[in-house]
C-alpha positions as CSV (number, residue, x, y, z in Angstrom):
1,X,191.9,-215.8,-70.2
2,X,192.0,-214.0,-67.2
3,X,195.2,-212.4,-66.3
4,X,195.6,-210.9,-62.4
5,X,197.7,-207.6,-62.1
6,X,200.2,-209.4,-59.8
7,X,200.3,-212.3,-62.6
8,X,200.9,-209.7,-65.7
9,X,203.5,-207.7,-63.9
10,X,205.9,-210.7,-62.9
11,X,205.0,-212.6,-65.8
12,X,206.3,-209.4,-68.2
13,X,209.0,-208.6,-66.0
14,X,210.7,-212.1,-67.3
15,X,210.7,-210.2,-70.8
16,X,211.3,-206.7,-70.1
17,X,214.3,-207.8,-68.2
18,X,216.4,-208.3,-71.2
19,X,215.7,-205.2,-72.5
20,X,217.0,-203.5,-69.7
21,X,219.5,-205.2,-69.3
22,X,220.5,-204.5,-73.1
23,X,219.8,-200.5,-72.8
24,X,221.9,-200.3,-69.8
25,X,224.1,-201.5,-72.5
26,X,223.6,-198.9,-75.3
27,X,225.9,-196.4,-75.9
28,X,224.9,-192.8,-75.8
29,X,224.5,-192.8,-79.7
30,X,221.9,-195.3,-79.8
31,X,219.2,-192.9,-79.2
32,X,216.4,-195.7,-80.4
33,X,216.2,-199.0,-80.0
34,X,213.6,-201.8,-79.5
35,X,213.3,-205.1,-77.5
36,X,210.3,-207.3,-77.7
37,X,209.5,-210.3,-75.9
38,X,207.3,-213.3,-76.0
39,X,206.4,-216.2,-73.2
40,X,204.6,-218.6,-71.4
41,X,203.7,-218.5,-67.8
42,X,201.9,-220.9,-64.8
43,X,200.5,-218.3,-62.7
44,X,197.7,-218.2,-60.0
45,X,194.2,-218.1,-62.2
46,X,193.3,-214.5,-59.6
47,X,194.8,-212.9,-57.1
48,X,195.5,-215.2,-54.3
49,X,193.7,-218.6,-55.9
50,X,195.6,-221.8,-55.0
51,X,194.6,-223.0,-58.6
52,X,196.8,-222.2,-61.5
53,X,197.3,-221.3,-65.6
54,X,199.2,-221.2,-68.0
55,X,199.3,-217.7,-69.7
56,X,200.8,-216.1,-73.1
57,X,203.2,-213.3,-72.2
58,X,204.0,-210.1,-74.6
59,X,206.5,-207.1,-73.8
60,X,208.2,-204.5,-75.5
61,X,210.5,-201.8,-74.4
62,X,212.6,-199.7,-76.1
63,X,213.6,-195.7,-76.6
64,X,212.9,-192.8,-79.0
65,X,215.6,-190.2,-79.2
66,X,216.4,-190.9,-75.6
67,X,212.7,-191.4,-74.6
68,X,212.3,-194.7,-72.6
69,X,209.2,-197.1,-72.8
70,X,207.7,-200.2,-71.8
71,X,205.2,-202.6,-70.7
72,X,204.7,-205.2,-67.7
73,X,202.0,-207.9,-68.4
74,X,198.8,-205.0,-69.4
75,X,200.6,-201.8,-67.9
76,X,202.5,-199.5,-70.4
77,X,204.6,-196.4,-68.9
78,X,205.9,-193.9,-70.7
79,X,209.1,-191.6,-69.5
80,X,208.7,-188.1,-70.4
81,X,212.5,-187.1,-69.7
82,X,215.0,-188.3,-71.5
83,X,217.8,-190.5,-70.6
84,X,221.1,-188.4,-71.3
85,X,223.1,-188.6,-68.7
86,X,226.6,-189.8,-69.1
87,X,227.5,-190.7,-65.7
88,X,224.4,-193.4,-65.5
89,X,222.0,-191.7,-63.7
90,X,218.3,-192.3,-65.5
91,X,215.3,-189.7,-63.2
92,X,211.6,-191.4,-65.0
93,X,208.9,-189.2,-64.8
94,X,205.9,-189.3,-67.0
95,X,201.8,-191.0,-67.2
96,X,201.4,-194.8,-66.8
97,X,197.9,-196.8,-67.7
98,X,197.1,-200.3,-67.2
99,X,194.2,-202.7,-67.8
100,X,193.3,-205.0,-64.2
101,X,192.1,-208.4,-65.8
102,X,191.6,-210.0,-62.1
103,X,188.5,-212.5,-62.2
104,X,186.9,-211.2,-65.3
105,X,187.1,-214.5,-66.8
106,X,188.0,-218.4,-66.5
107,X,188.3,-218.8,-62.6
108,X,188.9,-222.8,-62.1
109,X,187.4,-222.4,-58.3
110,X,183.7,-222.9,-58.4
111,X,183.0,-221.0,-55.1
112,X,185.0,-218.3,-56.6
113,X,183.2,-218.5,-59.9
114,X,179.8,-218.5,-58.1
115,X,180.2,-214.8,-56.8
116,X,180.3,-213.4,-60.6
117,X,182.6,-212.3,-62.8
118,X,184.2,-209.1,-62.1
119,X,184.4,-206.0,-64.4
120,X,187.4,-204.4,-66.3
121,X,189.2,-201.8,-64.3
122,X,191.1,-199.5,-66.2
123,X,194.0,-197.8,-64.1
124,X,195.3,-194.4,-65.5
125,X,198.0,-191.8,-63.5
126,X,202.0,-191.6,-63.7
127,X,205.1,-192.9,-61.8
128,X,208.4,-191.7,-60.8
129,X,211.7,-193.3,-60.5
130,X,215.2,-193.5,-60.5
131,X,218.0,-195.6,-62.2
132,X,221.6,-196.0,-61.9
133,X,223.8,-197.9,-64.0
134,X,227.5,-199.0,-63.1
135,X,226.6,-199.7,-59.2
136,X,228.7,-202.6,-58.0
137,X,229.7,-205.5,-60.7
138,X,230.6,-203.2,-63.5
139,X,230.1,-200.5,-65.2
140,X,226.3,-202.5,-67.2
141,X,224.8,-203.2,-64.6
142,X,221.6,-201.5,-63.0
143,X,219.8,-200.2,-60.1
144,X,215.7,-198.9,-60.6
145,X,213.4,-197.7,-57.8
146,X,210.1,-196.4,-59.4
147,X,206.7,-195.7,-57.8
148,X,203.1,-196.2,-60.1
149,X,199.9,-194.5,-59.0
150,X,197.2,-195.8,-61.1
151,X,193.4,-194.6,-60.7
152,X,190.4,-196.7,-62.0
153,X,188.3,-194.9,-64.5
154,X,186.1,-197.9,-65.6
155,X,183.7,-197.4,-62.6
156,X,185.2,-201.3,-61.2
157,X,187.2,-201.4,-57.9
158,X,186.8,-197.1,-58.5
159,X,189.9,-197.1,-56.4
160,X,193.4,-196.7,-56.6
161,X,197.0,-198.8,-56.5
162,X,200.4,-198.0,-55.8
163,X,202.8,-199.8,-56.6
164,X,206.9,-199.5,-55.5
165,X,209.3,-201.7,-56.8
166,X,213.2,-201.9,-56.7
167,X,215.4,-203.8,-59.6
168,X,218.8,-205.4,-60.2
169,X,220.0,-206.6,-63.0
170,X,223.7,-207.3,-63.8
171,X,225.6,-208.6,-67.1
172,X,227.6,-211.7,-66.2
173,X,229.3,-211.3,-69.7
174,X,228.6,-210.4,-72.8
175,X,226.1,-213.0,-73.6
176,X,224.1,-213.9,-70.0
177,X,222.2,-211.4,-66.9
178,X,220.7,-212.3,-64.0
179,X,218.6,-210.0,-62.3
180,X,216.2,-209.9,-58.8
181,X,213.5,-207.6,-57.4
182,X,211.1,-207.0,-54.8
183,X,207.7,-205.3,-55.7
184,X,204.7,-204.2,-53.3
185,X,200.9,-203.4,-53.7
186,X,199.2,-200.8,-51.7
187,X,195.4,-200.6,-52.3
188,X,192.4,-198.4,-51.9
189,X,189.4,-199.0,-49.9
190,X,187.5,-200.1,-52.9
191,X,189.8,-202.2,-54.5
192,X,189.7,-204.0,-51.3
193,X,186.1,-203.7,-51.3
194,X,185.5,-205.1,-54.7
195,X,188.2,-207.9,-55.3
196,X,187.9,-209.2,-51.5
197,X,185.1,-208.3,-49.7
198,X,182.5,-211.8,-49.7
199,X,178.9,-209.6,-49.3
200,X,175.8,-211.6,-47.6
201,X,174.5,-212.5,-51.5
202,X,177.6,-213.8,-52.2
203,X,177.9,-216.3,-49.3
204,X,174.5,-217.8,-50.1
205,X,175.3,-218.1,-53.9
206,X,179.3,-219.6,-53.0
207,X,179.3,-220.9,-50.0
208,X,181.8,-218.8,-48.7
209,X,181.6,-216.9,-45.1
210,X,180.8,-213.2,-45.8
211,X,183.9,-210.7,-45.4
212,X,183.5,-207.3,-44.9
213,X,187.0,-206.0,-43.8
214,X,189.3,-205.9,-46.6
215,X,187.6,-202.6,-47.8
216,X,187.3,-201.1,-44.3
217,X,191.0,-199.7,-44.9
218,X,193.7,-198.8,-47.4
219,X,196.8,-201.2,-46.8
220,X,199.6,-202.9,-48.4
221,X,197.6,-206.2,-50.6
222,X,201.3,-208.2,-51.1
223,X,204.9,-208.0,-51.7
224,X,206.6,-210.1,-54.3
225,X,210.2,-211.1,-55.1
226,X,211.7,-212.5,-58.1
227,X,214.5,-213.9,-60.0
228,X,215.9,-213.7,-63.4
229,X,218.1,-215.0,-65.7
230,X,218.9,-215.3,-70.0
231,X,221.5,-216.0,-72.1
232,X,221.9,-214.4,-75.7
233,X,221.6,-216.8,-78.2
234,X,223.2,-213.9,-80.8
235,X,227.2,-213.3,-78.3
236,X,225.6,-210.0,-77.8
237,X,222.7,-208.9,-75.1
238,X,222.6,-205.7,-77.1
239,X,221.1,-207.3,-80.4
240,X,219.6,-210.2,-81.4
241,X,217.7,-213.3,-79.7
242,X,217.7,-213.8,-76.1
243,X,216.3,-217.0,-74.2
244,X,215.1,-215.8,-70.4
245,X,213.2,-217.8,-67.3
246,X,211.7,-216.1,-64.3
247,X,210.5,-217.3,-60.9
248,X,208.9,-215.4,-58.9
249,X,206.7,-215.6,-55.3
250,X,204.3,-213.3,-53.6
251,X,202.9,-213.2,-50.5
252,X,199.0,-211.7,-49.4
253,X,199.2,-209.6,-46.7
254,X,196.7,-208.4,-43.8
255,X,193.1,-208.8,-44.3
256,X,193.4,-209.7,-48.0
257,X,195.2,-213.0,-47.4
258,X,192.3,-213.4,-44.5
259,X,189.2,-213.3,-47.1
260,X,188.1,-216.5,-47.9
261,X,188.7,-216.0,-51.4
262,X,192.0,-216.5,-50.5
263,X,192.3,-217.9,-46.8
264,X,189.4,-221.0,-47.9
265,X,189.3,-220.7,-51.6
266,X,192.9,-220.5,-52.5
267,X,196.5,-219.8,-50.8
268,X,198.7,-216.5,-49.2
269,X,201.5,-218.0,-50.6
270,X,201.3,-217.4,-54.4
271,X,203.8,-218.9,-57.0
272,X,204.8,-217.7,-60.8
273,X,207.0,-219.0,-63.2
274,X,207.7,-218.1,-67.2
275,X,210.0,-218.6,-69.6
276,X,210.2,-216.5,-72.8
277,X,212.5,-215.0,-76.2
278,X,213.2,-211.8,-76.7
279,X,214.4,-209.8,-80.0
280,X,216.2,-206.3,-79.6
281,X,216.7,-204.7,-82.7
C-alpha cells in the first residue's frame, strides 16, 4: 500500500495526539508510560494525487525514566533529554529516522503509474524542539514547536527534508482534548528532482508534459493544518481507551503543485481524514 510522507505524518498525528495529550497529564512520578494507537485513514494515494485510499494507521508513544518517544505514520524520534522539569517546560533533542513510501506502490492514476514505481528512501538525522505545558486553558494543556532534518541514505530522492511543525492540544475535561496544528515541508533539490520532475522518457511513456523545474531549487513542497479531537472511553485521558478523529488539509506549494503530477494528474489542494483507538497503559 503505498503511504506518502505527508499521508503518514497526519494520518499518525490523529493517534499520537492522545498520547500527548495524556503525558502532559502525568505526574512527575510516572517516569514510564505507554500509549498506542490504531486507525483507518482516506488519504491522497501520493503526494499531491487527486485520487484517494484508505490506509491502516499505527502509533506509539510513550517514556522511559523521563525519556520521551514516538512515531508519526513511518517516522520514529527519539528524545535524548529527559523531561524533568516541573514548571512544564519539555527542550527535545535527539536522532530521528523515517521510511518515504511516496509512489512505491498502488498508484490509482495510470499516467502516474506509467512513469514507474519509485524506490524506498530512507531518511535518517535528528530534530529539535520545545514544549510547554500549562499555556492558556489550564495547567494540561500543551504547546510543541520541533524542527526534523532527515537525509536519504537509500540512494532514492539522495536529498534531504525539513520539516517544522507547531502543536496544541488542550484537555476540555477529564475525559475529552481537542487539538490543532500547522506543519511545513522544505525539500532538497533532489527530492524535487525525483518525486516531481516529468523527464523526456517519461512524457512519451505517460503522456504527461515534461517538467524540469521542481529540482532546479530547494523550496518549501507544502504546508498542512489539522484538527483533533477524542474522548476517553475509560473517565480518564491518562489510562485506558480513547476514541479520536482527525481532519486534516495540505496545500502544494510553488513548482511542486505546478508538475503535472500534480497540476494535470491530481490536485494542490490535498485532503486527509482518520479516525482511530488508542490504549495508554
Amino acid at each position: 500500500m503505498p503511504l506518502s510522507r505527508l499521508s503518514a505524518f497526519v494520518a499518525a498525528t490523529l493517534l499520537a495526539t492522545s498520547a500527548s495529550t495524556a503525558l502532559a497529564q502525568e505526574s512527575a512520578a510516572d517516569r514510564s508510560n505507554l500509549t498506542i494507537g490504531v486507525g483507518a485513514a482516506i488519504v491522497p494515494s501520493y503526494d499531491g494525487s487527486d485520487d484517494y485510499t484508505i490506509i491502516p494507521a499505527a502509533a506509539a508513544r510513550g517514556k522511559v525514566k523521563d525519556f520521551a518517544f514516538w512515531t508519526r505514520g513511518t517516522s520514529l524520534y527519539v528524545d535524548a533529554i529527559p523531561n524533568t522539569d516541573p514548571n512544564g517546560w519539555d527542550f527535545e533533542l535527539g536522532p530521528y529516522v523515517s521510511v518515504n513510501l511516496d509512489r512505491t506502490g498502488r498508484i490509482k492514476d495510470d499516467r502516474v503509474k506509467a512513469l514507474g514505481e519509485l524506490d524506498t528512501a530512507i531518511e535518517i538525522g535528528g530534530f529539535a524542539g520545545i514544549s510547554k505545558t500549562g499555556v492558556i486553558t489550564s495547567a494540561y494543556d500543551s504547546l510543541t514547536f520541533n524542527v526534523a532534518y532527515g537525509k536519504d541514505i537509500a540512494n532514492a530522492h539522495e536529498s534531504y527534508v525539513i520539516t517544522p511543525s507547531l502543536q496544541y492540544f488542550t484537555p476540555l475535561s477529564v475525559t475529552s482534548f481537542v487539538g490543532t496544528g500547522v506543519s511545513a515541508e522544505y525539500v532538497g533539490k533532489g527530492y524535487g528532482r525525483y518525486y516531481f520532475d516529468v523527464t523526456p522518457a517519461g512524457s512519451l511513456a505517460s503522456g504527461l508534459p515534461a517538467y524540469s523545474r521542481a529540482g532546479d531549487d530547494a523550496g518549501f513542497k507544502n504546508v498542512t493544518v489539522n484538527l483533533t479531537a477524542g474522548h476517553s472511553l475509560s473517565g480518564d485521558l491518562r489510562k485506558g481507551w480513547t476514541v479520536f478523529a482527525l481532519g486534516a488539509y495540505t496545500k502544494m506549494l510553488g513548482d511542486y503543485k505546478r508538475s503535472p503530477v500534480v497540476d494535470i494528474a491530481g490536485d494542490s489542494n490535498q485532503w486527509i481524514g482518520a479516525i482511530g483507538v488508542g490504549y495508554t497503559f
